[in-house]
N, CA, C and O atoms as a Tripos MOL2 file, in Angstrom:
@<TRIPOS>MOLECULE
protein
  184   183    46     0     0
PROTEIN
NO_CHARGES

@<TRIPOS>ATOM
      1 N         -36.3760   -0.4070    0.5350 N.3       1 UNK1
      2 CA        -35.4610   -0.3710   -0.5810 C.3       1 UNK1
      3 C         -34.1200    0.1960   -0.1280 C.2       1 UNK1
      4 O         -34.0780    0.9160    0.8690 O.2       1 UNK1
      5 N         -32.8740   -0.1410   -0.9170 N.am      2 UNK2
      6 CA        -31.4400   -0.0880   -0.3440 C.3       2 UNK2
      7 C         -31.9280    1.6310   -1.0550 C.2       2 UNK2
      8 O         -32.7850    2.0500   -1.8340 O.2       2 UNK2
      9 N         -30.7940    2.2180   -0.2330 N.am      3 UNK3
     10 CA        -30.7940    4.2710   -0.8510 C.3       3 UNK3
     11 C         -30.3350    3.8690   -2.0730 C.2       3 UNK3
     12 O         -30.6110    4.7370   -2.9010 O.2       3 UNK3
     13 N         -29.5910    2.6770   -2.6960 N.am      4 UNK4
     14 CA        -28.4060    2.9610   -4.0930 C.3       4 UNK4
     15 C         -30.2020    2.8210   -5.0310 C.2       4 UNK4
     16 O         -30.6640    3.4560   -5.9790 O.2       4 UNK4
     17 N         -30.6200    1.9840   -4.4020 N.am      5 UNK5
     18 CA        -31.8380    2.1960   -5.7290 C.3       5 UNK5
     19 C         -32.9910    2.6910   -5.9140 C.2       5 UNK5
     20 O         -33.9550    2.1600   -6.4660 O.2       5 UNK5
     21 N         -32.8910    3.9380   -5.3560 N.am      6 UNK6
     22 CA        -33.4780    5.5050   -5.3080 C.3       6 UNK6
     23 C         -32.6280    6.3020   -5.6130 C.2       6 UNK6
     24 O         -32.9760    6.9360   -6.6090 O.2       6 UNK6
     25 N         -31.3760    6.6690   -5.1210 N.am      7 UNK7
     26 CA        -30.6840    7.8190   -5.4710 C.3       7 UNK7
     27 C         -29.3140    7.6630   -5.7710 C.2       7 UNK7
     28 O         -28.7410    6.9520   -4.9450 O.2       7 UNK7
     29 N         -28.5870    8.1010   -6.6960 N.am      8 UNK8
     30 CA        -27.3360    7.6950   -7.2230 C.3       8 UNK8
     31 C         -26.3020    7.8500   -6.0570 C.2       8 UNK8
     32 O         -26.1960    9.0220   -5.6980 O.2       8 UNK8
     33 N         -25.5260    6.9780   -5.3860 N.am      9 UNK9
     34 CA        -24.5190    6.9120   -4.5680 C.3       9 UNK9
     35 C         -23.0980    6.8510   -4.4980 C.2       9 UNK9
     36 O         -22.4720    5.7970   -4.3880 O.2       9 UNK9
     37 N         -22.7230    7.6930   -4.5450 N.am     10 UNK10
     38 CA        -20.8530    7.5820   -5.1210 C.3      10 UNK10
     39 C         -19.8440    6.8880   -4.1290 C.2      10 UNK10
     40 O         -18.6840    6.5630   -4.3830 O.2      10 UNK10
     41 N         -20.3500    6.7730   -3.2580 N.am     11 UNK11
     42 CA        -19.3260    5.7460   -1.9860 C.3      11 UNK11
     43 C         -19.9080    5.1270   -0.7130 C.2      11 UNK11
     44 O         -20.4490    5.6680    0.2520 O.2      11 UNK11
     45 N         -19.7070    4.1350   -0.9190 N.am     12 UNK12
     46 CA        -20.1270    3.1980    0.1410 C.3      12 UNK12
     47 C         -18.8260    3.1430    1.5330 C.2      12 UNK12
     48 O         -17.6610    3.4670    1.2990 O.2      12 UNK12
     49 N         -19.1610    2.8110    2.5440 N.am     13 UNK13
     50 CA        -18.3440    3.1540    3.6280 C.3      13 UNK13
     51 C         -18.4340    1.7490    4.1370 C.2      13 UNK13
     52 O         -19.5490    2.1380    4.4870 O.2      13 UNK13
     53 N         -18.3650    0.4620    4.5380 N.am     14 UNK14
     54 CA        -18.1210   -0.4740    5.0340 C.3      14 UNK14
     55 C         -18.2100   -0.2360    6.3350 C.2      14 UNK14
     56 O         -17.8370    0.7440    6.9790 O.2      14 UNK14
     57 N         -19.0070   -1.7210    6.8400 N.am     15 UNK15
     58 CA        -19.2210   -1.2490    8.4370 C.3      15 UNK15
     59 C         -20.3800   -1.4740    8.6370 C.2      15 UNK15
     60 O         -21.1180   -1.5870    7.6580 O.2      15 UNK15
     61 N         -20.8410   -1.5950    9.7960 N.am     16 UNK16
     62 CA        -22.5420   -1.8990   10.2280 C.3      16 UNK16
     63 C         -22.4480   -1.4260   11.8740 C.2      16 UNK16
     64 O         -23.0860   -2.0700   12.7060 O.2      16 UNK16
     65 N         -21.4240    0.0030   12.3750 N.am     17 UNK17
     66 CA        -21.3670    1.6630   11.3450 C.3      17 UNK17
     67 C         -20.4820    1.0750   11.0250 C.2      17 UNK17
     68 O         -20.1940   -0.0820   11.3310 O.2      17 UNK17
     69 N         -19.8670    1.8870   10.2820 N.am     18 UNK18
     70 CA        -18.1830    2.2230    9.7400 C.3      18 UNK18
     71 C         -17.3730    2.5750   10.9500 C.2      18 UNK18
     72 O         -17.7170    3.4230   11.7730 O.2      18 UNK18
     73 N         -16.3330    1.9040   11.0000 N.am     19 UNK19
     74 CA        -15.1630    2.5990   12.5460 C.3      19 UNK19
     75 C         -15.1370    3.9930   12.0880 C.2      19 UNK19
     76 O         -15.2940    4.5550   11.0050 O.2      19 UNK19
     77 N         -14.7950    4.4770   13.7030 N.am     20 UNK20
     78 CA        -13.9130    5.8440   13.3740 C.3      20 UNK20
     79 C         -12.8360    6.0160   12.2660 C.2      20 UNK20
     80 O         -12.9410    6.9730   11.4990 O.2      20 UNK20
     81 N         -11.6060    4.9670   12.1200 N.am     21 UNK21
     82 CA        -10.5640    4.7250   11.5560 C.3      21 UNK21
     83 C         -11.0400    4.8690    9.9380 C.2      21 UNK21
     84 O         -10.4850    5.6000    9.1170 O.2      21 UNK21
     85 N         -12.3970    3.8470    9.6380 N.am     22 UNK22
     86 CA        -12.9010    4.4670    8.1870 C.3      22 UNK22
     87 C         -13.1390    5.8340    8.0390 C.2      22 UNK22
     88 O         -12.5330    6.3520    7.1010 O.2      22 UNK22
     89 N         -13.9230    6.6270    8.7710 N.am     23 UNK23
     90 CA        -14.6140    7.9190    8.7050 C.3      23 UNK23
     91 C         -13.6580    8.5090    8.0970 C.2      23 UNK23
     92 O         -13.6520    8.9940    6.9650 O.2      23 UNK23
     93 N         -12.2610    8.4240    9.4270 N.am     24 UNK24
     94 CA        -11.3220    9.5580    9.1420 C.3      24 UNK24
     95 C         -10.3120    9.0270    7.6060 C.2      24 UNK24
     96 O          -9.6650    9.6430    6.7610 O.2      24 UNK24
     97 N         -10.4760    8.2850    7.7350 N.am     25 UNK25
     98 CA         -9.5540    8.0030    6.4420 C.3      25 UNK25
     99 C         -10.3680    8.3780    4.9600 C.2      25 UNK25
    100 O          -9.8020    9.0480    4.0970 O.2      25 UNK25
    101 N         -11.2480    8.0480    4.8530 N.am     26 UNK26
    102 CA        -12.5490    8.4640    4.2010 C.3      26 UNK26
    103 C         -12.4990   10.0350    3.5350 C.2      26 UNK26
    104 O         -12.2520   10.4280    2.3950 O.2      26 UNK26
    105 N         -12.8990   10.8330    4.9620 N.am     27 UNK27
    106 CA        -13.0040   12.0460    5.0010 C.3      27 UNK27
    107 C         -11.6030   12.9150    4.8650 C.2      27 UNK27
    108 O         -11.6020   14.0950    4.5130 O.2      27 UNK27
    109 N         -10.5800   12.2740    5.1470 N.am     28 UNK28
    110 CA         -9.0720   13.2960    5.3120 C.3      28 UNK28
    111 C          -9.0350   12.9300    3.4860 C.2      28 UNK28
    112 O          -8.3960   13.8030    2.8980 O.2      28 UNK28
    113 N          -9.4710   12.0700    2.7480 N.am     29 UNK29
    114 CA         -8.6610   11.8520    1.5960 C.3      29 UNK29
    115 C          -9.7630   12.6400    0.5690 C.2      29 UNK29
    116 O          -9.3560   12.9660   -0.5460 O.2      29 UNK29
    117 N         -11.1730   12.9430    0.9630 N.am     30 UNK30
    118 CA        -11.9080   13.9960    0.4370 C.3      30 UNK30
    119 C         -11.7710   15.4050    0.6390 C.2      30 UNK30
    120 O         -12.1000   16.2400   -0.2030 O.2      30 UNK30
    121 N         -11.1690   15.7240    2.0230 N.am     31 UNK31
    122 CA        -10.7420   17.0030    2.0010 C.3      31 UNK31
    123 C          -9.7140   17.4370    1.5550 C.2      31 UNK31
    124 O          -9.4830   18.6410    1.4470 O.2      31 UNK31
    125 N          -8.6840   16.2300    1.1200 N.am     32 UNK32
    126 CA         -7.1280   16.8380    0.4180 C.3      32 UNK32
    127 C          -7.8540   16.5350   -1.2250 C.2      32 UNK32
    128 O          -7.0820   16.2000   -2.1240 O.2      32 UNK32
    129 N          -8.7610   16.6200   -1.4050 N.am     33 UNK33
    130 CA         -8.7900   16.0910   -3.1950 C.3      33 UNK33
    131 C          -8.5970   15.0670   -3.2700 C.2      33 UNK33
    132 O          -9.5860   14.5810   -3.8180 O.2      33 UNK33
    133 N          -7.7850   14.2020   -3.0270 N.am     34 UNK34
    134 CA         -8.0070   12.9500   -3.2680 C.3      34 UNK34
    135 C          -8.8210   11.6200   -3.5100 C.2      34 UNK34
    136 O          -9.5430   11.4380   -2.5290 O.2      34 UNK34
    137 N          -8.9400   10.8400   -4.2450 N.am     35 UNK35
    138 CA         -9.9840    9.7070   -5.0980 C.3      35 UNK35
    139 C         -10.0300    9.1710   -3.3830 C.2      35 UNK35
    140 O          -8.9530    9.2390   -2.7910 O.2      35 UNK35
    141 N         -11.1600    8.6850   -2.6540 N.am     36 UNK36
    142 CA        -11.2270    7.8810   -1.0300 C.3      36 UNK36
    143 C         -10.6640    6.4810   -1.5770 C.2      36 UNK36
    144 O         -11.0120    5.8690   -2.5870 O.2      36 UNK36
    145 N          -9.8120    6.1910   -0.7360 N.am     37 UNK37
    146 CA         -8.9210    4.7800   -0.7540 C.3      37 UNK37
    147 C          -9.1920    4.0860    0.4270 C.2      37 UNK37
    148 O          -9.0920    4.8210    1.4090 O.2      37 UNK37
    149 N          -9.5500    2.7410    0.7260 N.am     38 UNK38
    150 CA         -9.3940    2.4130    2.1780 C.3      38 UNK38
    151 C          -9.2050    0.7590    1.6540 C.2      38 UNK38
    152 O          -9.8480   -0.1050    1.0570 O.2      38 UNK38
    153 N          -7.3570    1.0310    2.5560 N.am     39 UNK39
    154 CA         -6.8890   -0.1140    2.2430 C.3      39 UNK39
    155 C          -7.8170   -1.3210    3.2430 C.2      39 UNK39
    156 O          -8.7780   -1.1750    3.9990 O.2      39 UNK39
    157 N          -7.1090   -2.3880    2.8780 N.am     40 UNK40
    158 CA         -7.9770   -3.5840    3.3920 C.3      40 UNK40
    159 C          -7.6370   -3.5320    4.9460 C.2      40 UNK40
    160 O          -8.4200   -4.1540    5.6650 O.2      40 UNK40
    161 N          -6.9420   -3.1000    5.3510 N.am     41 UNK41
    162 CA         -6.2070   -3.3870    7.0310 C.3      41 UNK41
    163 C          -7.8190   -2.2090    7.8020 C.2      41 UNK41
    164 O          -7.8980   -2.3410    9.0240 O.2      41 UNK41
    165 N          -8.5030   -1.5960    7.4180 N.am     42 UNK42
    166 CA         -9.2520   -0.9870    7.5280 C.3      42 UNK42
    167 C         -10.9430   -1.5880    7.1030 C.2      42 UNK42
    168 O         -11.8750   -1.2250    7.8210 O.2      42 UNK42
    169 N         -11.1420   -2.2840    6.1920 N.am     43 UNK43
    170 CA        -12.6230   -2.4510    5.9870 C.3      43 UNK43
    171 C         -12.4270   -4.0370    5.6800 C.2      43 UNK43
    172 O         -13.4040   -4.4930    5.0860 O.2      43 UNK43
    173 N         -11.1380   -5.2310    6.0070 N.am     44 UNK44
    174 CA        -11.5240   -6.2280    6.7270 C.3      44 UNK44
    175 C         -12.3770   -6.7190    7.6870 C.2      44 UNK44
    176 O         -12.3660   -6.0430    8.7150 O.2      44 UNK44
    177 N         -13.2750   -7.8760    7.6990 N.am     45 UNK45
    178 CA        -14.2360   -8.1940    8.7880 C.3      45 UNK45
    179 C         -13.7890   -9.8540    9.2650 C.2      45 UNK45
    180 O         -14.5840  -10.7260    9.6160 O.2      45 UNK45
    181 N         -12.3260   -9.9790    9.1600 N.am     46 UNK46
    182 CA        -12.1400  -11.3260    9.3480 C.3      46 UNK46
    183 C         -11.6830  -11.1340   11.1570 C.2      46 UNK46
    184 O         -11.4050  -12.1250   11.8320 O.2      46 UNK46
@<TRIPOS>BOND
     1     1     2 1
     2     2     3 1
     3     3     4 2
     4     3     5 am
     5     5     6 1
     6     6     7 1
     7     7     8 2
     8     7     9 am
     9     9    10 1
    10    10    11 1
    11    11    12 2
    12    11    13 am
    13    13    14 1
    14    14    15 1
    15    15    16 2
    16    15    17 am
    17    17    18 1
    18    18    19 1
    19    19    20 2
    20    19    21 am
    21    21    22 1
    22    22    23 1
    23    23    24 2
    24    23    25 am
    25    25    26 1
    26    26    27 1
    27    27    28 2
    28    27    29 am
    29    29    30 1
    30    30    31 1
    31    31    32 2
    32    31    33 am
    33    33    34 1
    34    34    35 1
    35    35    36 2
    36    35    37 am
    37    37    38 1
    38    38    39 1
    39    39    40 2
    40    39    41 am
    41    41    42 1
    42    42    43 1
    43    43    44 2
    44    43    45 am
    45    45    46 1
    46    46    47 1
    47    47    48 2
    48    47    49 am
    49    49    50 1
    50    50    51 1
    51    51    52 2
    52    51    53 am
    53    53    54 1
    54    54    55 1
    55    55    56 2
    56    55    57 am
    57    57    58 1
    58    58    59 1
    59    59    60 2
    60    59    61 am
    61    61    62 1
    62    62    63 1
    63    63    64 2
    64    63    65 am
    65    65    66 1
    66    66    67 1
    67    67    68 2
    68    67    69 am
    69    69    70 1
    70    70    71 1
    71    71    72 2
    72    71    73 am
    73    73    74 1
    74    74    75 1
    75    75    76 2
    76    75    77 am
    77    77    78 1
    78    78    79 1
    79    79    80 2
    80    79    81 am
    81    81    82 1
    82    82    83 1
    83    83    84 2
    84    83    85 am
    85    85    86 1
    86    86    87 1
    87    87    88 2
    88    87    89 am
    89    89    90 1
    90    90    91 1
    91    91    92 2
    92    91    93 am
    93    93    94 1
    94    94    95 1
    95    95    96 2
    96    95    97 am
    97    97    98 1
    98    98    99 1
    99    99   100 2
   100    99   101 am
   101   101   102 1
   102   102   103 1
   103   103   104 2
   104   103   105 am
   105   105   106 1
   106   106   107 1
   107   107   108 2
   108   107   109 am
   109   109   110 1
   110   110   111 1
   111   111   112 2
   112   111   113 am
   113   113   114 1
   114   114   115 1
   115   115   116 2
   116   115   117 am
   117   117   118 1
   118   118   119 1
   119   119   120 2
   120   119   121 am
   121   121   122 1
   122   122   123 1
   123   123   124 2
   124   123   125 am
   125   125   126 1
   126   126   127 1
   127   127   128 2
   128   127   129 am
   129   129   130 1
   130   130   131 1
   131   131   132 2
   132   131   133 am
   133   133   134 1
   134   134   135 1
   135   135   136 2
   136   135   137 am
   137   137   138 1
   138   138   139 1
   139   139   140 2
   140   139   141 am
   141   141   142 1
   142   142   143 1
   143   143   144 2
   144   143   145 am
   145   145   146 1
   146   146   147 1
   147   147   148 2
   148   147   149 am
   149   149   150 1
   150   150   151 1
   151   151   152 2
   152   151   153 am
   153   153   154 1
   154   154   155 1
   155   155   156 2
   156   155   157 am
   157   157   158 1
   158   158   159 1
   159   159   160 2
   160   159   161 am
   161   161   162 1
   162   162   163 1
   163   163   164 2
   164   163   165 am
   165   165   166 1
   166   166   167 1
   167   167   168 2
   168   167   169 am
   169   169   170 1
   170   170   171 1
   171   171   172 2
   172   171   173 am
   173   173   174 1
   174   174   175 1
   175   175   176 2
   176   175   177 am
   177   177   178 1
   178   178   179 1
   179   179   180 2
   180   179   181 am
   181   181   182 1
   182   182   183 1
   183   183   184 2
@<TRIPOS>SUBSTRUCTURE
     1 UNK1         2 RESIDUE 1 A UNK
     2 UNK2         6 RESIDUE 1 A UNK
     3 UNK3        10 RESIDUE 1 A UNK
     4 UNK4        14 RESIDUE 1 A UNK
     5 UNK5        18 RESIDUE 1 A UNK
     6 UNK6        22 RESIDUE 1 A UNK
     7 UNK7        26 RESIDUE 1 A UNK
     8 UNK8        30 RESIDUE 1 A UNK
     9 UNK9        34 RESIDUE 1 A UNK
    10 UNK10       38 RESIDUE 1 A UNK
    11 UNK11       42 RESIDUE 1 A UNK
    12 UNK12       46 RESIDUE 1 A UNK
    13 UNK13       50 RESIDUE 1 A UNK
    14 UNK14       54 RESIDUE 1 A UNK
    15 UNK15       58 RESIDUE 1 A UNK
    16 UNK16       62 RESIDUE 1 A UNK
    17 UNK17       66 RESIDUE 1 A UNK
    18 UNK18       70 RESIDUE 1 A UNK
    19 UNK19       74 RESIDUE 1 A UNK
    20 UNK20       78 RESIDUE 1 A UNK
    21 UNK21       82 RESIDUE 1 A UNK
    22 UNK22       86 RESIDUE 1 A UNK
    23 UNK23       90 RESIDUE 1 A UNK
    24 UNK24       94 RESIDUE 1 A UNK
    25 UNK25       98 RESIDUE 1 A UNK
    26 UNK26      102 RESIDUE 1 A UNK
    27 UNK27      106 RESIDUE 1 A UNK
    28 UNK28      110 RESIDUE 1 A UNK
    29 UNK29      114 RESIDUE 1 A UNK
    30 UNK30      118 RESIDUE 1 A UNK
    31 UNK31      122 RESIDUE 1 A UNK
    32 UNK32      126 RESIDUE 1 A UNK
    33 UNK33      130 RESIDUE 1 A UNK
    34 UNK34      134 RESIDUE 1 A UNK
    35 UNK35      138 RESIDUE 1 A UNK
    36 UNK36      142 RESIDUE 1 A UNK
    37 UNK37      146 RESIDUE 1 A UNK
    38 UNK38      150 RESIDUE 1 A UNK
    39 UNK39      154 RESIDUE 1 A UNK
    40 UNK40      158 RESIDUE 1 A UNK
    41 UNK41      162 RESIDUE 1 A UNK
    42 UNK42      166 RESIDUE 1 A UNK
    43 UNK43      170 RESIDUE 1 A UNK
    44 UNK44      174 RESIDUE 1 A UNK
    45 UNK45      178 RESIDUE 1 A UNK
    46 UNK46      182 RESIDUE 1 A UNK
């Protein structure tokens, strides 16, 4: 079973991992308070 349908999940990270470039963008916009944003130039797979 996927984790979202066992346990409530508030953000998904893109990736099969996620780049470094997600992590940190991810994580710098949770440690300033900020809502996590990740523009498309980042979690594109074209």
């Amino acid at each position: 079973h996927p984790i979202h349908e066992i346990v409530k999940v508030d953000y998904y990270l893109p990736g099969c991992p996620p780049s470094g470039d997600v992590f940190w963008a991810f994580l710098s916009d949770v440690i300033a308070g900020r809502e996590p944003s990740l523009p498309y130039e980042l979690i594109h797979f074209d």
